[in-house]
N, C-alpha and C positions, 0 to 999 in steps of 0.2 A: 612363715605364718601358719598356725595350725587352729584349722577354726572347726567348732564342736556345733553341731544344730539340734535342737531340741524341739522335737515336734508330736502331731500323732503319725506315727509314722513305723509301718509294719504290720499296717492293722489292714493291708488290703481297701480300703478309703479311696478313692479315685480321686475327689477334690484335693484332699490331706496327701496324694503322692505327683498330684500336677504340680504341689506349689513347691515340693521338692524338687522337682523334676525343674523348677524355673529357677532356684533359689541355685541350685548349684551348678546348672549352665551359667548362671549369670555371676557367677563367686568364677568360675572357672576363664571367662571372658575377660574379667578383669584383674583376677590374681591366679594365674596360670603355675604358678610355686605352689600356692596353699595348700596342704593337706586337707580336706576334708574329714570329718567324722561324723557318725549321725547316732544317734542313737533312738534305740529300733525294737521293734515286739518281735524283731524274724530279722539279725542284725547276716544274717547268711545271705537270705532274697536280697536285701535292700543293698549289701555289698556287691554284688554279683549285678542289680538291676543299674546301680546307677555310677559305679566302680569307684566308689569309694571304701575307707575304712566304715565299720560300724561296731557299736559294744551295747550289749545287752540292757534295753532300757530301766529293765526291772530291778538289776543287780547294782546294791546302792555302793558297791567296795567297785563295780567297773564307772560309775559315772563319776565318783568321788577322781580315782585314777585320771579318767579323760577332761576333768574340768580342773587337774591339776597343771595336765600336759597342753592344756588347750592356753592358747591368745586372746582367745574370745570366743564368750558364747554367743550364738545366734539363736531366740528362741522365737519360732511360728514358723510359718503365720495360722490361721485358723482359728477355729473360735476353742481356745484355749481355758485361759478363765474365765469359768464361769461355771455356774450351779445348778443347771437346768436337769443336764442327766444325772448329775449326782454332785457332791461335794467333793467326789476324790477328783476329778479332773482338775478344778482349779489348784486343790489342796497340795498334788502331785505338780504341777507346774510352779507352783511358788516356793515348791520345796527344793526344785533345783535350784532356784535363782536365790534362794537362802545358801543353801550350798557352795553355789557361786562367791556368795559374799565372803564365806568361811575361808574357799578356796583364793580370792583374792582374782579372783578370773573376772575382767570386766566383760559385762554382757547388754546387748540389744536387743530392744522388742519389736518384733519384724511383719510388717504388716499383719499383725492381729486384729479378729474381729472382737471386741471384748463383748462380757456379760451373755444374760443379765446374771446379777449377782445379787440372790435374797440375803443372803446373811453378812453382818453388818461388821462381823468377824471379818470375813473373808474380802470384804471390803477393806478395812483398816489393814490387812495383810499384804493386799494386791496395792496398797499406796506406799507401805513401809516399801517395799521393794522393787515396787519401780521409777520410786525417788532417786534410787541409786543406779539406774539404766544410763548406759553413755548415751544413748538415743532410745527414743520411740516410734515407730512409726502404726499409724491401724487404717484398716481396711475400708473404714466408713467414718463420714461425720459423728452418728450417735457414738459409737466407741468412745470419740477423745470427749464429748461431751460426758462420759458418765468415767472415765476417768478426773476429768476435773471438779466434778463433783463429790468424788470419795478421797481427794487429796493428795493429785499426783500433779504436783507444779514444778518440778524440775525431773528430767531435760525438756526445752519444747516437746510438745505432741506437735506430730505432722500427721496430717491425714494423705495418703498414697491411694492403694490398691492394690487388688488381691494382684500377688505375681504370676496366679494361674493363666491369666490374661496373655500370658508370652507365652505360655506352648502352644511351640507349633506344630499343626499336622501335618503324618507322614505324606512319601511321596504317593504320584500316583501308580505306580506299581505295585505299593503297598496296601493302597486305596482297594485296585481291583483283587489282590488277595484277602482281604478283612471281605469284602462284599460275595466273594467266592462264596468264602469260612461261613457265611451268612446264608445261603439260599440263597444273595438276590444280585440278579444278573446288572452288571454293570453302569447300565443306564436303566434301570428301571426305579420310579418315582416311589419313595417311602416316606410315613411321619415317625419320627421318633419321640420314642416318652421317654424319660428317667423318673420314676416315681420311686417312693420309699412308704412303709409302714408308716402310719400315724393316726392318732383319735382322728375321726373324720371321714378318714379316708372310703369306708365303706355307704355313705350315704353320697359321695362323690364317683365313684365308679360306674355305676349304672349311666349315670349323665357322657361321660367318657366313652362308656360301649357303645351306645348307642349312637353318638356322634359319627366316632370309626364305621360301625356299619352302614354308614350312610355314604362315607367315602371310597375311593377307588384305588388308594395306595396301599401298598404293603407296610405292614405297623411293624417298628423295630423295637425291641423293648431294652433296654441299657442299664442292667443291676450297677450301680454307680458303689456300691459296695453288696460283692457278687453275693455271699452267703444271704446276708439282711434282706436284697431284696430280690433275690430268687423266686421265694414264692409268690410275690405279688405279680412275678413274672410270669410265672404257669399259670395263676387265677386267670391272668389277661387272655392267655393262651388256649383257656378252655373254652372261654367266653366268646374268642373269636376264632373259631377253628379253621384253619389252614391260611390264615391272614397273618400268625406271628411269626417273625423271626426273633433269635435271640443270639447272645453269645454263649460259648459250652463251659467257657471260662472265663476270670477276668479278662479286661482287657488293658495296656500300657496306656495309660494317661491320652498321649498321643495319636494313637490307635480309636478313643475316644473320640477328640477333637476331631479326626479327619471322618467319621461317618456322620457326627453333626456335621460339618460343613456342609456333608452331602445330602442331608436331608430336604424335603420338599421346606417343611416344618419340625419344631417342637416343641412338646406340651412336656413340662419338668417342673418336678419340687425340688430334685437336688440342685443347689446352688453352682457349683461348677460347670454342670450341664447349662445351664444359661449363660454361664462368662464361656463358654465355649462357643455359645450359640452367638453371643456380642460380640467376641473374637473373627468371625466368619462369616459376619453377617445372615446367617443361618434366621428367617422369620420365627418368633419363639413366643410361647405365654408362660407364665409363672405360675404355680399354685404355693400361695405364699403359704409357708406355717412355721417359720421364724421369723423374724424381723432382720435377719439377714438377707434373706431373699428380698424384702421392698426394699432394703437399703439399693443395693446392688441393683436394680433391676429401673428402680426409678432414677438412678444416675445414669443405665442407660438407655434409658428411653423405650423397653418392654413392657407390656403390658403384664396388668398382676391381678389374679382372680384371688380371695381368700379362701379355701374350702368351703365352707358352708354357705358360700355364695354362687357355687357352682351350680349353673342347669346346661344341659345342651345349647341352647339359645344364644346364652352367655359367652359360651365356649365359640362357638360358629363366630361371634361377631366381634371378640379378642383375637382370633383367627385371621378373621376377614381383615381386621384390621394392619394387623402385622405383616399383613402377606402385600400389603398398601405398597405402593414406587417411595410416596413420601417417606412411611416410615421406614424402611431398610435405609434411604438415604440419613435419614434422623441418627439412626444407630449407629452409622459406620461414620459418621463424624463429631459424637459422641466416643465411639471407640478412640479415635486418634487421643483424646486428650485422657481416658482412661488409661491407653496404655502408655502414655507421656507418666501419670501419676505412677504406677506400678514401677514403671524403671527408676520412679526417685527412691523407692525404696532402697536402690544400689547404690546412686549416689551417697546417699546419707551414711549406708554402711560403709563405703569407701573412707569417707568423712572420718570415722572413726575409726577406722584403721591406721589414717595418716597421722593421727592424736597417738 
């Protein structure tokens, strides 16, 4: 069995390299023979990272090759298609799965968060092609809901969960070296943020700083895609002087996970930083500015501030909230059935493997 995965993958993405990081422990778990292939923006790193094959995402004569050579394609999960950042993301993902089609390579949609989708093109396109899917699976209710409304009625749609929800964090040996790498001594109490660029984002900061100033923990900042959010990282830095820690580099997905675990709290927009936070029980608020974030966050039972709805006050008593006996209890039995839905993702693909 030689199976081909099609993701954003290479681009340094933390979210976009956990759900790999779960997608082929969890392909390895159950089809310990298969070849793996991925294809990748840096097919060197991601070979070397997760020791598998990989071929050049960009180069249409290498994926043509590996969807020839491939059993099956697996494509996600993440928010894939869709037209938000641009049209070429979707336009590039349906072009493989036309490819596919060419190639004669049956392929699955693998916990995807879809949309949204303005153009009515790209709608009618993302239906022609995932008519012909051996499965579906997405990430959230709204997904299969707005696949059903642009005309995608065969295979079922299942709705799952992101697979990022299975990585696990390192040991604790590895715990006290990432914490070393950090400044911060072993047992000493920190909040962590993952934040990102976004419209907004500068009439929310201020409310943030101030909060932090008023607490007594060391504030870790977590660029969840190092380059992008670097600099919102040093702004924080300047703002609260000698209270940042940060990382010097990426960090492994995993790597990730295990310093949310350890967090007091965390305040995050990036969405994997919060299924990390559900993962771990980790007290967490949201700063929604997709609609992936309340998906996810309102199934598990996190609280979600909108941007523009942000004051300190707000922030303290989302906080206060979370940091509740009740709600951590809420979450982590919520978690059980979250991560129940994410491993049917494997199921289903098993499913089609047996076909």
């Amino acid at each position: 069995m030689r199976i081909l995965i099609s993701g954003y993958h290479g681009f340094g993405n933390t979210g976009d390299e956990a759900v790999l990081l779960a997608t082929v422990e969890g392909l390895r778990q159950r089809l310990p023979e298969a070849e793996i292939v991925v294809l990748s923006a840096d097919p060197q790193a991601t070979a070397a990272e997760y020791q598998v094959e990989a071929a050049e995402r960009w180069q249409h004569r290498a994926i043509w090759q590996e969807l020839r050579r491939a059993d099956l394609l697996v494509q996600g999960g993440g928010s894939l298609i869709q037209d938000v950042t641009s049209r070429h993301s979707a336009l590039y993902y349906l072009g493989i799965l036309h490819l596919a089609r060419m190639a004669r390579t049956p392929y699955m949609i693998f916990a995807q968060g879809i949309g949204p989708l303005r153009s009515n093109f790209l709608r009618g396109l993302t239906a022609r092609n995932l008519n012909r899917a051996r499965a579906i699976t997405v990430r959230d209710a709204g997904s299969a809901e707005m696949l059903r409304e642009w005309g995608v009625h065969r295979p079922p749609i299942t709705v799952t969960a992101d697979p990022g929800l299975l990585v696990q964090p390192a040991g604790e040996e590895r715990r006290r070296e990432l914490l070393r790498s950090l400044d911060l001594a072993p047992e000493q109490p920190y909040m962590a943020l993952a934040l990102r660029e976004w419209p907004g984002l500068a009439g929310f900061l201020p409310h943030l700083v101030d909060l932090l100033r008023a607490r007594d923990e060391a504030v870790l900042v977590l660029p969840f895609q190092f380059e992008e959010d670097l600099p919102l990282a040093l702004e924080l830095s300047r703002a609260l002087p000698n209270r940042v820690h940060l990382p010097q580099t990426s960090l492994h997905p995993a790597d990730y996970a295990t310093v949310i675990k350890g967090a007091r709290a965390l305040i995050a927009m990036r969405l994997h930083a919060m299924i990390f936070a559900a993962s771990h029980s980790t007290p967490a608020v949201a700063l929604a500015y997709d609609p992936k974030v309340d998906a996810f966050c309102h199934s598990a039972g996190q609280p979600v501030l909108q941007l523009h709805e942000v004051t300190r006050e707000r922030l303290e008593e989302c906080l206060a909230q979370c940091l509740m006996e009740e709600a951590r209890q809420r979450c982590q039995e919520r978690f059980a059935d979250l991560r129940a839905a994410a491993l049917r993702n494997f199921d289903i693909l098993m499913q089609v493997v047996g076909h």
